[in-house]
N, C-alpha and C positions, 0 to 999 in steps of 0.2 A: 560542591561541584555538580550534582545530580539535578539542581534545581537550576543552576546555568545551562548545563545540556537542555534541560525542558527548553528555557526562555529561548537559546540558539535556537532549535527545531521550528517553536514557534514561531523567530522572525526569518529563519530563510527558507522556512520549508515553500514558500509562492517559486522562489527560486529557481527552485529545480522543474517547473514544467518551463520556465525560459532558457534554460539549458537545452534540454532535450527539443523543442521548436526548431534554435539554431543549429542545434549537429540537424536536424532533416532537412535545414534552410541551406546549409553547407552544402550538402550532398544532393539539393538541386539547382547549386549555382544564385541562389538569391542572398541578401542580406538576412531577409527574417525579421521577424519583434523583435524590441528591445527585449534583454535579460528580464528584466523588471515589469514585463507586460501585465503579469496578474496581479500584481502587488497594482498598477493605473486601473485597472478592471473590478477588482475590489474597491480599491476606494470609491472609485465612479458609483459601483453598486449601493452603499453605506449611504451615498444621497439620496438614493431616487428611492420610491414608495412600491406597490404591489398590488396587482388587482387579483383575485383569488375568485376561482371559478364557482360556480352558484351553486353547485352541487357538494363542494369542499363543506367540511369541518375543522376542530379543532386539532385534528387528528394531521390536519394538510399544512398547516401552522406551525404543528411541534416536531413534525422530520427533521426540518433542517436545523433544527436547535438541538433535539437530542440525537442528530447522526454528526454533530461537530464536538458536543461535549461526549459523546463517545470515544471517538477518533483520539480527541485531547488528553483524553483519560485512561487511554490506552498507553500511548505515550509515556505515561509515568513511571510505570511498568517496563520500560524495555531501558539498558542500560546503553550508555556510549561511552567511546575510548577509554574501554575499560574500568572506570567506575559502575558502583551502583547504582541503579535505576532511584527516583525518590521515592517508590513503594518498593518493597523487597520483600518477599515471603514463601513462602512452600508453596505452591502451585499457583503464584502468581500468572504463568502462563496461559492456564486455561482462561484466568479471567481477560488476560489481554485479548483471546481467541474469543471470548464471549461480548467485550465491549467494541469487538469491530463487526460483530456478527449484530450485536444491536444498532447500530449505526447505518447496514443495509437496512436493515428490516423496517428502521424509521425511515429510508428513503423509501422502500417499496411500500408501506403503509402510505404515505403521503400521495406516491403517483395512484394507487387504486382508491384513493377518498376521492378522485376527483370524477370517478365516474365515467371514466374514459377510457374504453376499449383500445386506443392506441396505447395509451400509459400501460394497462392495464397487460399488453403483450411485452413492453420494456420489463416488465417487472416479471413476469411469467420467464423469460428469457433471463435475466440476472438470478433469480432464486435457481435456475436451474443447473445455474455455472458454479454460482457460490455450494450446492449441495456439494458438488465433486470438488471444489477447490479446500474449502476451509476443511476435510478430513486430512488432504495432503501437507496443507498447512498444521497441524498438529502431530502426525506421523513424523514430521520432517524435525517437530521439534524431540522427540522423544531419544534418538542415539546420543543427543546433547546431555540430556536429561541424563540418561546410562552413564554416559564416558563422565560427568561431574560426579556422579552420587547423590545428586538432589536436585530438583525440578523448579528449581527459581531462573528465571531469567537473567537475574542478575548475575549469578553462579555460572549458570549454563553457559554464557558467552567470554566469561573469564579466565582469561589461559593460566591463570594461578590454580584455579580447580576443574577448568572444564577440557577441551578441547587443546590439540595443541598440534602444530606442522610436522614435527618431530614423530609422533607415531600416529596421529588419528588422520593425516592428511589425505585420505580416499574416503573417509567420511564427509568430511569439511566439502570437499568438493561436488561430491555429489551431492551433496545438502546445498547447497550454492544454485546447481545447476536448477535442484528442485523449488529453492526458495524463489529463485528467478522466473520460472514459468509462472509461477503463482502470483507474484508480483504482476504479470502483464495479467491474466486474469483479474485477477482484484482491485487492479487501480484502471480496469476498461481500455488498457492498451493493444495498440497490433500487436502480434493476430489474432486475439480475442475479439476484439474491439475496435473501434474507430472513433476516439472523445470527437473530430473533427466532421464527421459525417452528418447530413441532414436526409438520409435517403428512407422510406419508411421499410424496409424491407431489410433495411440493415443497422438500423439504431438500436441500442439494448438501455444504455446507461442515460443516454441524452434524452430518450423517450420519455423517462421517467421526470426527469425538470422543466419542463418544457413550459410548463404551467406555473415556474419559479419564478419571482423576478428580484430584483432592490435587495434589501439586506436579507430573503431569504435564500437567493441564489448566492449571495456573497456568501454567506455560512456554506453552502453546498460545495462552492469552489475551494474557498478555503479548508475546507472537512478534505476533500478530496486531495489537497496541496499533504496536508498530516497525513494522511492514510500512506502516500507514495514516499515521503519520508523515516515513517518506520518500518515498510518494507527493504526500502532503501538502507538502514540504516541495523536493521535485524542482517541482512546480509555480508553489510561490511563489519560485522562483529564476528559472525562466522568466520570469515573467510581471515580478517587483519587480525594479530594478536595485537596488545595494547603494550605500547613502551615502559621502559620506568620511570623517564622523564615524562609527567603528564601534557605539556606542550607538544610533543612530539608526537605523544599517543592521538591526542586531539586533531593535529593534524593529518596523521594519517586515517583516522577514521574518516576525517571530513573528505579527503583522498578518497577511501574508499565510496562513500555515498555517491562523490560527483561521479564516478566510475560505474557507477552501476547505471545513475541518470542517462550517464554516454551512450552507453551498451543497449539502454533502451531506445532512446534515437537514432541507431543504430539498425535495430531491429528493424524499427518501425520505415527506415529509410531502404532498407532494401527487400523489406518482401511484404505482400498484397494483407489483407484483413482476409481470415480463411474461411470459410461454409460453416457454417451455424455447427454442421453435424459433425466436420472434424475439430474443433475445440475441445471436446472430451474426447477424441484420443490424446490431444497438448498435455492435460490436466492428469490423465492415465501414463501416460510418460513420467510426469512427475512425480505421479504417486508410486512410480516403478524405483527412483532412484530412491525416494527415502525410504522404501521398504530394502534394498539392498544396503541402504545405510543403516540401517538397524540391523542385518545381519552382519553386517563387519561391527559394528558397536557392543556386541555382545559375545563376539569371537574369543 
């Protein structure tokens, strides 16, 4: 089963950025992209070739390969509707914390190979987010970690040993609320972000590809489609307990993922991308609930 969850993540994770488009297409009266937009913008990309700036190296080349086999491989590591993840071990989670932390870092290496002061503030700008974000991302896993008795993800998300509505339910939820902040953070959404924006004054994440094109942008989209699925998908673990009929569990997980995708088009559909300066107080918010989640986790 753990190895089906992967293959599903893999083919619908393009998905969910066509979800989220039409709840914003919705809520301003248009049709929108088809569901299926990046899944035609991927392939389109897998055609065409790349011209790479004359300042670049090797270094500009292998971003986008080891920030997608990161993503991928992080993935392995987190479990869904209730089964095991297809890695499972004692502090499996740091390493998932560490192969999305590599996965920036080979995009921010790639935008500053190229030698460009513009890139070069996208990425000055993202490392500055991801410092505050990925600690709250790790605090927010740790009452999980408590309430189970062992620090597996796999464990942590499963209401057999970990969490459960019955008594940990003001944990769950403000881990939720926390995990969610984070998620617009980390996948460059409103009001972090704007993935739609061309303005130089306000690009952070897009600054940084700009110099991508063909199958190297197509890994970067695609990296980027994983990333928002196992935020997505860490959430609805959280929050959904897993059935005992495994059809059912499965479905309500996938229930919950679309749910969170909503919630983000959502967001994004009724208020503005915020000033550079207030985004860490978003992130300090967040790192507010899972510090209270860890004081009820250890009550």
């Amino acid at each position: 089963m753990a190895a089906f969850h992967l293959v599903l993540a893999l083919v619908l994770a393009p998905l969910l950025a066509g979800i989220i488009n039409r709840v914003k297409a919705r809520f301003g009266g248009r049709m929108g992209k088809p569901y299926l937009q990046l899944y035609y913008d991927i392939a389109k990309l897998l055609q065409k070739g790349a011209v790479y700036p004359t300042a670049s190296s090797w270094v500009f080349r292998a971003g986008p390969v080891v920030g997608l086999a990161a993503t991928a491989t992080a993935l392995c590591l987190l479990p869904f509707a209730g089964n095991k993840a297809l890695f499972a071990f004692t502090g499996d989670f740091l390493l998932a914390a560490y192969l999305l932390a590599m996965g920036r870092f080979a995009t921010v290496a790639a935008a500053l190979d190229t030698g460009s002061a513009f890139e070069g503030m996208g990425a000055s700008r993202e490392v500055a987010f991801a410092a505050l974000a990925e600690p709250v991302f790790l605090l927010g896993l740790m009452p999980l970690g408590l309430i189970a008795g062992t620090y597996s993800l796999s464990f942590m998300l499963s209401p057999a040993y970990g969490a459960n509505w019955g008594n940990d339910w003001p944990v769950l939820i403000l881990l939720s609320v926390a995990f969610f902040f984070v998620t617009l953070v980390e996948n460059c959404r409103i009001p972090a972000d704007d993935p739609n924006t061309h303005l130089e004054l306000t690009m952070i994440h897009e600054v940084m590809v700009l110099d991508h094109g063909g199958v190297e942008l197509a890994f970067i989209e695609y990296g980027a489609a994983l990333k928002l699925w196992f935020f997505a998908a860490l959430i609805s673990g959280v929050l959904l307990p897993s059935l005992e009929n495994q059809y059912a569990s499965l479905a309500a997980s996938l229930a919950g993922v679309l749910a969170v995708v909503v919630a983000i088009g959502v967001v994004e559909s009724v208020m503005a991308r915020l000033r550079l300066m207030r985004v860490p107080q978003i992130i300090t918010l967040a790192g507010a609930f899972a510090a209270l989640a860890c004081l009820l986790s250890v009550r």
